[in-house]
NULO-476071 format. One record per residue (C-alpha): residue number from 1; residue in one letter; x, y, z. Coordinates in steps of 0.02 Angstrom, whole numbers, plus 32768, in hexadecimal, padded with zeros to 4 digits. Layout:
BEGIN
<atom nr="NUM" rest="a" x="X" y="Y" z="Z"/>
...
This chain:
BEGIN
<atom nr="1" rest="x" x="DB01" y="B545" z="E5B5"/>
<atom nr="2" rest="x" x="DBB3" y="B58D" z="E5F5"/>
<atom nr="3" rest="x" x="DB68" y="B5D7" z="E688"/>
<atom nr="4" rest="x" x="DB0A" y="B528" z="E69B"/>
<atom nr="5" rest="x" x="DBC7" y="B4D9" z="E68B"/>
<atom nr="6" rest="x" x="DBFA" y="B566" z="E723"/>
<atom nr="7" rest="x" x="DB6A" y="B504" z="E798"/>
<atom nr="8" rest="x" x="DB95" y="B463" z="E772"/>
<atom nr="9" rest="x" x="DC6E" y="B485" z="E792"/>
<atom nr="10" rest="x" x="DC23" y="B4EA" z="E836"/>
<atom nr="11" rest="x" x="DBB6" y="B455" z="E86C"/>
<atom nr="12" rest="x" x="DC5D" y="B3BF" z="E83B"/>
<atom nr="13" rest="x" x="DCD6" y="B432" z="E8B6"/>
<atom nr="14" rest="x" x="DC57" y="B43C" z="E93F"/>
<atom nr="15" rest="x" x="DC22" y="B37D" z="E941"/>
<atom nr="16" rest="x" x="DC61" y="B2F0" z="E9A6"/>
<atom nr="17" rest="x" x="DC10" y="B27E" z="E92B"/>
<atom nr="18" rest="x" x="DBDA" y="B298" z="E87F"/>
<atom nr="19" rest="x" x="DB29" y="B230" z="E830"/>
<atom nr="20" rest="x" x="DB3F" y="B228" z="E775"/>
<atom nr="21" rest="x" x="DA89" y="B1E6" z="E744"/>
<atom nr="22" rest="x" x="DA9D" y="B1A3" z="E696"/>
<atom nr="23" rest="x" x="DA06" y="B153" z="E635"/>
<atom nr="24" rest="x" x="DA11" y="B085" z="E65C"/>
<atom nr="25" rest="x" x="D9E6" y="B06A" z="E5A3"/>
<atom nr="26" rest="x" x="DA63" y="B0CF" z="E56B"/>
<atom nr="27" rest="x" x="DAF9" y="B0C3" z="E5DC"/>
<atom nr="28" rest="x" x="DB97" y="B0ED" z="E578"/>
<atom nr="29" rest="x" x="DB31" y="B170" z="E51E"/>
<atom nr="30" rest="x" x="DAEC" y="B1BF" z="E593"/>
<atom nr="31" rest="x" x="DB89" y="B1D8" z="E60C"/>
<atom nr="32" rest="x" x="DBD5" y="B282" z="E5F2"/>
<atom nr="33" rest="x" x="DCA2" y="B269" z="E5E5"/>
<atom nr="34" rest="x" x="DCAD" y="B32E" z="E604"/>
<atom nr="35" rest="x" x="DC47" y="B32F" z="E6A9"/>
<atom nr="36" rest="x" x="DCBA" y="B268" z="E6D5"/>
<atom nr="37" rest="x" x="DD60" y="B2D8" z="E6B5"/>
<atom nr="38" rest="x" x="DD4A" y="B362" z="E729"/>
<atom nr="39" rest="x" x="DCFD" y="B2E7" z="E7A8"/>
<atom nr="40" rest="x" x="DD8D" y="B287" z="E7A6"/>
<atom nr="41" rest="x" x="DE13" y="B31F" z="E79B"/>
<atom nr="42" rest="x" x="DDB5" y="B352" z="E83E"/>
<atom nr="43" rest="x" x="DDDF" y="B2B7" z="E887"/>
<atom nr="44" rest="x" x="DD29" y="B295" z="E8B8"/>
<atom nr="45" rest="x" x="DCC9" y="B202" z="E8D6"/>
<atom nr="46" rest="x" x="DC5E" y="B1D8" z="E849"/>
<atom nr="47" rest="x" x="DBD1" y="B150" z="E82A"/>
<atom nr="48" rest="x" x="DB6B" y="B135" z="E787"/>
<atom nr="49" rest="x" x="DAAA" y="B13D" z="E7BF"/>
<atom nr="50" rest="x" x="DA62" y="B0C9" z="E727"/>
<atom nr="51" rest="x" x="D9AD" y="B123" z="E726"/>
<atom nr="52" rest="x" x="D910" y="B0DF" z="E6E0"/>
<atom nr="53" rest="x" x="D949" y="B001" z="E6F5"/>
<atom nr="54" rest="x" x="D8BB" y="AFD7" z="E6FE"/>
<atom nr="55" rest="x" x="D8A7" y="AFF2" z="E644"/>
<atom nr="56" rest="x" x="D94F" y="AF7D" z="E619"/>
<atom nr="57" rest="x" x="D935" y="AEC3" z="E636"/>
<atom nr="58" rest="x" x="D9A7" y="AE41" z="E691"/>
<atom nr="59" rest="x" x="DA22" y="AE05" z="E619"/>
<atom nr="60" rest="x" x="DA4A" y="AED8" z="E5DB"/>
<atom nr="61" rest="x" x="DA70" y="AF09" z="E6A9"/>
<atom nr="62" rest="x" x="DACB" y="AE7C" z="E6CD"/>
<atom nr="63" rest="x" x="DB3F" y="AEB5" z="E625"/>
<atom nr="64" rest="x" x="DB51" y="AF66" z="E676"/>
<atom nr="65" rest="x" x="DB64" y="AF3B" z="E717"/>
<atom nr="66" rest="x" x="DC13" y="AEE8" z="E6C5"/>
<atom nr="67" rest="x" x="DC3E" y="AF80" z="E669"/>
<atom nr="68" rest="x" x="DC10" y="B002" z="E6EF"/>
<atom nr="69" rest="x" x="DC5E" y="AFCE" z="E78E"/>
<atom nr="70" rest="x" x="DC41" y="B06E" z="E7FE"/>
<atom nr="71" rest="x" x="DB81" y="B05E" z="E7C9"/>
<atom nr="72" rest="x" x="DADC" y="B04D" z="E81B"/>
<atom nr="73" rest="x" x="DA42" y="B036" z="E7C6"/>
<atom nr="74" rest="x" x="D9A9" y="B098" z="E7FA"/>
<atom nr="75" rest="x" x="D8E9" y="B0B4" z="E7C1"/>
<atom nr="76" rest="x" x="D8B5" y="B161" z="E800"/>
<atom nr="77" rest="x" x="D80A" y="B145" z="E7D0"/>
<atom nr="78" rest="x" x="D7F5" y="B08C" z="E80A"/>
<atom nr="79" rest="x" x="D86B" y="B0C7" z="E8B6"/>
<atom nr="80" rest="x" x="D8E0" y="B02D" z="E87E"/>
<atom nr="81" rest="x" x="D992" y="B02C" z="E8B8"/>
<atom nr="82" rest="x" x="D97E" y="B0D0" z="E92F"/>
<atom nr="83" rest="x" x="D9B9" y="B078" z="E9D5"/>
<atom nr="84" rest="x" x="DA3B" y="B028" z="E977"/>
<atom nr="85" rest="x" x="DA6E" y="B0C3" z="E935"/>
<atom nr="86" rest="x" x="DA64" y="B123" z="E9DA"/>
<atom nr="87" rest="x" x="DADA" y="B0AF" z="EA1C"/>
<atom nr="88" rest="x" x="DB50" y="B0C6" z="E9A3"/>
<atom nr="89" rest="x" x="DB5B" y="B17C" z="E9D0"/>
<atom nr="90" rest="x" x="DB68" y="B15C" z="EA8C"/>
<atom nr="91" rest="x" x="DC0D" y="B0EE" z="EA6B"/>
<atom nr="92" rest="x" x="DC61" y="B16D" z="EA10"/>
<atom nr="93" rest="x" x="DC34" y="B1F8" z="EA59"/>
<atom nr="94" rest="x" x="DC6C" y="B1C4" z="EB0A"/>
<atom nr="95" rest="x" x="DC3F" y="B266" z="EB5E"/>
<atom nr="96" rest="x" x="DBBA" y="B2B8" z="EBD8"/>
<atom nr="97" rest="x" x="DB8A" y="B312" z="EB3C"/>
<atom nr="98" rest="x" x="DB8C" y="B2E4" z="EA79"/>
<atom nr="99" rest="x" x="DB74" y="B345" z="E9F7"/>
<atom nr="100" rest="x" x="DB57" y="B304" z="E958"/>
<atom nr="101" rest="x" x="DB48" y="B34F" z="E8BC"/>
<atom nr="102" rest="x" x="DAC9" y="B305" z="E820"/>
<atom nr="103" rest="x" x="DAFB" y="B32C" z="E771"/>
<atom nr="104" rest="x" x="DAE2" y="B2C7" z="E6C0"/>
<atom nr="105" rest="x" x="DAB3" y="B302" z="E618"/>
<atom nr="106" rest="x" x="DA0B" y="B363" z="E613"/>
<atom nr="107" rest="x" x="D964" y="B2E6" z="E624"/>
<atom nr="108" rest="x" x="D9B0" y="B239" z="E689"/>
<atom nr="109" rest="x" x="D94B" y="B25D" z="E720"/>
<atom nr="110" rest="x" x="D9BB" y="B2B1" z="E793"/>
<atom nr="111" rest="x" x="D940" y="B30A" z="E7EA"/>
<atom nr="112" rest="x" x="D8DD" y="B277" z="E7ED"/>
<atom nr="113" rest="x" x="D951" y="B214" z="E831"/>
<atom nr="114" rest="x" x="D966" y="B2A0" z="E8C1"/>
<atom nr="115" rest="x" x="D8B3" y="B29A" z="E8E3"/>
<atom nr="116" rest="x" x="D8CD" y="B1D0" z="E8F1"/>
<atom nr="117" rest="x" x="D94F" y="B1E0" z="E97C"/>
<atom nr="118" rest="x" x="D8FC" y="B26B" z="E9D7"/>
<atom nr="119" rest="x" x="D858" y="B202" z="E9D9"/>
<atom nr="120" rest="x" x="D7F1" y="B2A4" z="E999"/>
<atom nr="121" rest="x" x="D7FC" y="B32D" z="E912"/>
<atom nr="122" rest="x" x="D866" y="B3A9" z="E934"/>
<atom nr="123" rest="x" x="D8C9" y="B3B5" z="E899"/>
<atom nr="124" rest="x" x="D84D" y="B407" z="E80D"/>
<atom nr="125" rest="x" x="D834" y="B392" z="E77E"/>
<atom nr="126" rest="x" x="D809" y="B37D" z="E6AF"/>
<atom nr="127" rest="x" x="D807" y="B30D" z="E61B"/>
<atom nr="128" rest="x" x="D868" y="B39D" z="E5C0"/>
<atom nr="129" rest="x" x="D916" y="B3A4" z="E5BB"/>
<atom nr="130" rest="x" x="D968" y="B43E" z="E617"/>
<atom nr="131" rest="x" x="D8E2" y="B453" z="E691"/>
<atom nr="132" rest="x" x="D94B" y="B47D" z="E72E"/>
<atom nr="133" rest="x" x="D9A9" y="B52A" z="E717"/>
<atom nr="134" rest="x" x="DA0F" y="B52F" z="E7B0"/>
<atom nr="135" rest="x" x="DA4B" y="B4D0" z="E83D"/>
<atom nr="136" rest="x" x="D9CA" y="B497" z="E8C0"/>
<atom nr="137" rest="x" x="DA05" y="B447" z="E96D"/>
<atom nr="138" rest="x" x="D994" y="B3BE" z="E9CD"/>
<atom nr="139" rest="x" x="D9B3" y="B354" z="EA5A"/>
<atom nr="140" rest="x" x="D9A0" y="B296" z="EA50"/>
<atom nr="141" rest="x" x="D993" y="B25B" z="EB08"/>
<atom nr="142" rest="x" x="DA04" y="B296" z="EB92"/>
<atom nr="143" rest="x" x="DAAC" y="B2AA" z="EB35"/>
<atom nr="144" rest="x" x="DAA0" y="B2CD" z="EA8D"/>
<atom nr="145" rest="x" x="DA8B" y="B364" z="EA1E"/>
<atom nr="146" rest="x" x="DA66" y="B35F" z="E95F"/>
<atom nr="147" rest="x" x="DA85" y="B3C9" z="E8F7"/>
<atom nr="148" rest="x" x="DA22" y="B3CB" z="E852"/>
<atom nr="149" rest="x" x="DA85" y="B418" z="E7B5"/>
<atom nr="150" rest="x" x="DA3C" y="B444" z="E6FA"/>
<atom nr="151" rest="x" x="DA7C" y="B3BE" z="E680"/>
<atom nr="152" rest="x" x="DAFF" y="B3F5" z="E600"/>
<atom nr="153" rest="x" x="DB45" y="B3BF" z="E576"/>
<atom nr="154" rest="x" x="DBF3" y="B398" z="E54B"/>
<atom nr="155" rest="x" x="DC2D" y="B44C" z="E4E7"/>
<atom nr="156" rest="x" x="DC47" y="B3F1" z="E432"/>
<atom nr="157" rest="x" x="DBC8" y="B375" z="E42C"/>
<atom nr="158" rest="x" x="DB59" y="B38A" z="E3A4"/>
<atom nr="159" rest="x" x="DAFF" y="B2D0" z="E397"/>
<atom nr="160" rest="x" x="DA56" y="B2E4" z="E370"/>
<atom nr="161" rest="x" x="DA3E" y="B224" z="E35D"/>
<atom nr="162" rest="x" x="DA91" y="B223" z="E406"/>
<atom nr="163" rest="x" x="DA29" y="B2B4" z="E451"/>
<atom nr="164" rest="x" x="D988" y="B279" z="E427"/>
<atom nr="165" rest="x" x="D9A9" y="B1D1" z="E478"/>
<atom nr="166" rest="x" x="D9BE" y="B215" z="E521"/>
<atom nr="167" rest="x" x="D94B" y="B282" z="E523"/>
<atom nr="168" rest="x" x="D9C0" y="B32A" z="E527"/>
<atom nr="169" rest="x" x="D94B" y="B35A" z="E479"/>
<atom nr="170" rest="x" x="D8A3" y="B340" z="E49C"/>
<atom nr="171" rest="x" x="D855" y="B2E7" z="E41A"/>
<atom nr="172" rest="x" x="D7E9" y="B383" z="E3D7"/>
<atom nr="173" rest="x" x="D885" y="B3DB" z="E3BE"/>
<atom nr="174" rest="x" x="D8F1" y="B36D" z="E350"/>
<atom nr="175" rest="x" x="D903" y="B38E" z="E2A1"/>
<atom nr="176" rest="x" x="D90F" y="B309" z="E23F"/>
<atom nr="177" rest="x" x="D898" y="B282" z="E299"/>
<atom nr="178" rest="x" x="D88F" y="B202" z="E21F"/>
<atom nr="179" rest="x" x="D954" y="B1F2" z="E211"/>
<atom nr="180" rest="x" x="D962" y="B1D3" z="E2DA"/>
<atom nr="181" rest="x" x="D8B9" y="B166" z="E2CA"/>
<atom nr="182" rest="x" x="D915" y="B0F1" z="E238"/>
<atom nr="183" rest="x" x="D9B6" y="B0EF" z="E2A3"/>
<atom nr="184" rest="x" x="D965" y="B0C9" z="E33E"/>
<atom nr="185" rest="x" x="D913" y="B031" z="E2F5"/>
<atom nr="186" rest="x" x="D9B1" y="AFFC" z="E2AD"/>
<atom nr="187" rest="x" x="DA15" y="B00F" z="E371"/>
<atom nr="188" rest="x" x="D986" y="AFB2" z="E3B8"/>
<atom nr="189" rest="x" x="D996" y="AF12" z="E35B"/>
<atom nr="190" rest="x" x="D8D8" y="AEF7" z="E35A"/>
<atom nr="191" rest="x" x="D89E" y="AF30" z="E40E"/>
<atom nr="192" rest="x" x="D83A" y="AFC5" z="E3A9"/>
<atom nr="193" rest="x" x="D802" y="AF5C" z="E340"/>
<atom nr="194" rest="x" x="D7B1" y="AEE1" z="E3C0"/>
<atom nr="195" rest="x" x="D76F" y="AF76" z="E42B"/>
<atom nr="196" rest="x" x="D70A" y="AF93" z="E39A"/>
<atom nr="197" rest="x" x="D6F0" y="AEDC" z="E36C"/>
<atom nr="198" rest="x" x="D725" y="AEF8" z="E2B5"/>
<atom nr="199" rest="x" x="D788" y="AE7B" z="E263"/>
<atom nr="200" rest="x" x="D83B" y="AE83" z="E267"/>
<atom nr="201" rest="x" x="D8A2" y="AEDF" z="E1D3"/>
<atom nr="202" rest="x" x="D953" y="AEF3" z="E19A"/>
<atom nr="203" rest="x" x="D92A" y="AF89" z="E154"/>
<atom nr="204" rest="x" x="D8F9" y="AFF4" z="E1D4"/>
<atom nr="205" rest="x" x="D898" y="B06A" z="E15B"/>
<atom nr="206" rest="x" x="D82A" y="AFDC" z="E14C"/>
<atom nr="207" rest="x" x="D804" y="AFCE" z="E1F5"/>
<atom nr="208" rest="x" x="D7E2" y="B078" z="E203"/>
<atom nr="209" rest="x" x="D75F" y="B06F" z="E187"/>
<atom nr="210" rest="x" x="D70C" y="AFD2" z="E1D7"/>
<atom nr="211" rest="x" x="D706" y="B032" z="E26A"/>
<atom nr="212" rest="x" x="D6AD" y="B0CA" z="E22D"/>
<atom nr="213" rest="x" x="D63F" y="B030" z="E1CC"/>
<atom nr="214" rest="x" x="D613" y="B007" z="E27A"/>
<atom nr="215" rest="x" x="D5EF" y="B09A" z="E2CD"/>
<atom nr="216" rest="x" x="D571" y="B0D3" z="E232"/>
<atom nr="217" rest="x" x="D5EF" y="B151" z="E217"/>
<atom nr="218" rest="x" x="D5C4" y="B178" z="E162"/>
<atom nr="219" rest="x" x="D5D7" y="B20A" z="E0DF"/>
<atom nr="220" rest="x" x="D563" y="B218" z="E052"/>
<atom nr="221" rest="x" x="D549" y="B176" z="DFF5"/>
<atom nr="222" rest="x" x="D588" y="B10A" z="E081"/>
<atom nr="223" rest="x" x="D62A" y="B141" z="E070"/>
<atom nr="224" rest="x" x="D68A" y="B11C" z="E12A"/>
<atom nr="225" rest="x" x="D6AB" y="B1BF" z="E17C"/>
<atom nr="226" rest="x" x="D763" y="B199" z="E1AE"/>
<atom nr="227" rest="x" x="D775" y="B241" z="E1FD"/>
<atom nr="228" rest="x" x="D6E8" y="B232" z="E274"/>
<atom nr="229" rest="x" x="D71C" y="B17B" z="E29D"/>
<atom nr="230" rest="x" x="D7C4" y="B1AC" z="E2BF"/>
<atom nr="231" rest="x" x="D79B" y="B248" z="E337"/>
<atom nr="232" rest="x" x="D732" y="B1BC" z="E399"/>
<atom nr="233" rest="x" x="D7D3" y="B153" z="E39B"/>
<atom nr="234" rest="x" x="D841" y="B1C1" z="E3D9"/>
<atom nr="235" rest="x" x="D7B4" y="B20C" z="E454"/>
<atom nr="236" rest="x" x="D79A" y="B156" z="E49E"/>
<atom nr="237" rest="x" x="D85A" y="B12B" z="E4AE"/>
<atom nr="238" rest="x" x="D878" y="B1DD" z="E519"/>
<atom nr="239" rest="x" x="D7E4" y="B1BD" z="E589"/>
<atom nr="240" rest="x" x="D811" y="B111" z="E5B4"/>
<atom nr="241" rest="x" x="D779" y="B0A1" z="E550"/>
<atom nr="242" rest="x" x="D7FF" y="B02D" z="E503"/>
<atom nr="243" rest="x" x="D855" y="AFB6" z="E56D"/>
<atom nr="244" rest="x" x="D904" y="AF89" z="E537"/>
């Protein structure tokens, strides 16, 4: 991770403009105040690439968009927002040549938001978090140069909650899944709840176990397999199946 920390602080110096792609669900949580500090220390140019808005409705982007001001929201996978986005690095760059660099915690899509603006893959991509190693540079049309970082993680955070949210633990990897299941339902206010079409609960635990109900997730003697239902939760939320 510290020698991950040495690309990114390489990359922030180099660039003329810096992407932060943050998860559009997730905004404040997935922004990364370490990476915003040194940005702005550098006295570079930085925007907020909302990734993956096509999974937020209306009412939630119009809220951001009041919050974030230096913000553009973006779909790599549905190509939403990339024009808009280019041209946002064309006005501040205001040179023959920009470079701009692309960091964010590990798993927003930066490298799939550098595939977006470069109208093909280049940049190697993964659903698992901490897939790109290194730096990688591609051009996007005649002026601009990106340059891919790993994602990293502020040095003291230690939210799993957090973590598996945005991806940066996949959801095979955290340890207690129920716990971030339960929580999750609670955040949510009833959006898992109606992905699954299960009645609504106050206690969360309760949904949880209609949800395993309804996915004939069952132990021995019909018991609801919480576990299992709650790996599926979290698996669903990281891979973009539940619109928020």
């Amino acid at each position: 991770m510290a020698n991950f920390w040495k690309i990114v602080n390489e990359v922030i110096k180099e660039a003329d403009v810096v992407l932060e792609v943050v998860d559009a669900r997730l905004p404040l949580e997935s922004r990364n105040p370490e990476i915003e500090d040194k940005i702005i220390k550098s006295e570079k140019k930085l925007v907020v690439v909302l990734n993956k808005c096509d999974l937020v409705d209306k009412r939630q982007m119009d809220r951001i968009k009041r919050e974030i001001k230096n913000s553009v929201f973006v779909s790599a996978t549905k190509m939403l927002g990339t024009t808009i986005l280019k041209k946002r690095i064309i006005e501040l760059g205001r040179g023959e040549s920009i470079t701009v660099g692309v960091v964010g915690y590990p798993n927003t899509g930066k490298s799939s938001v550098i595939n977006a603006l470069a109208g093909r893959s280049k940049a190697s991509t993964s659903s698992q978090s901490g897939h790109t190693r290194g730096r990688q540079l591609i051009r996007a049309g005649g002026k601009i140069v990106l340059i891919d970082t790993p994602g990293v993680i502020p040095f003291k955070e230690k939210d799993e909650f957090k973590h598996a949210l945005i991806a940066t633990t996949d959801f095979s990897k955290v340890s207690d899944p129920e716990d971030i299941a339960v929580r999750l339902i609670a955040a949510m206010e009833g959006v898992i709840e109606r992905h699954y079409n299960v009645k609504e609960h106050k206690d969360p635990e309760e949904a949880l176990e209609d949800i395993a109900k309804k996915k004939n997730m069952l132990k021995k003697g019909c018991v609801p397999d919480t576990l299992a239902a709650a790996r599926e939760i979290i698996k669903d939320w990281q891979n973009g199946r539940i619109l928020y």
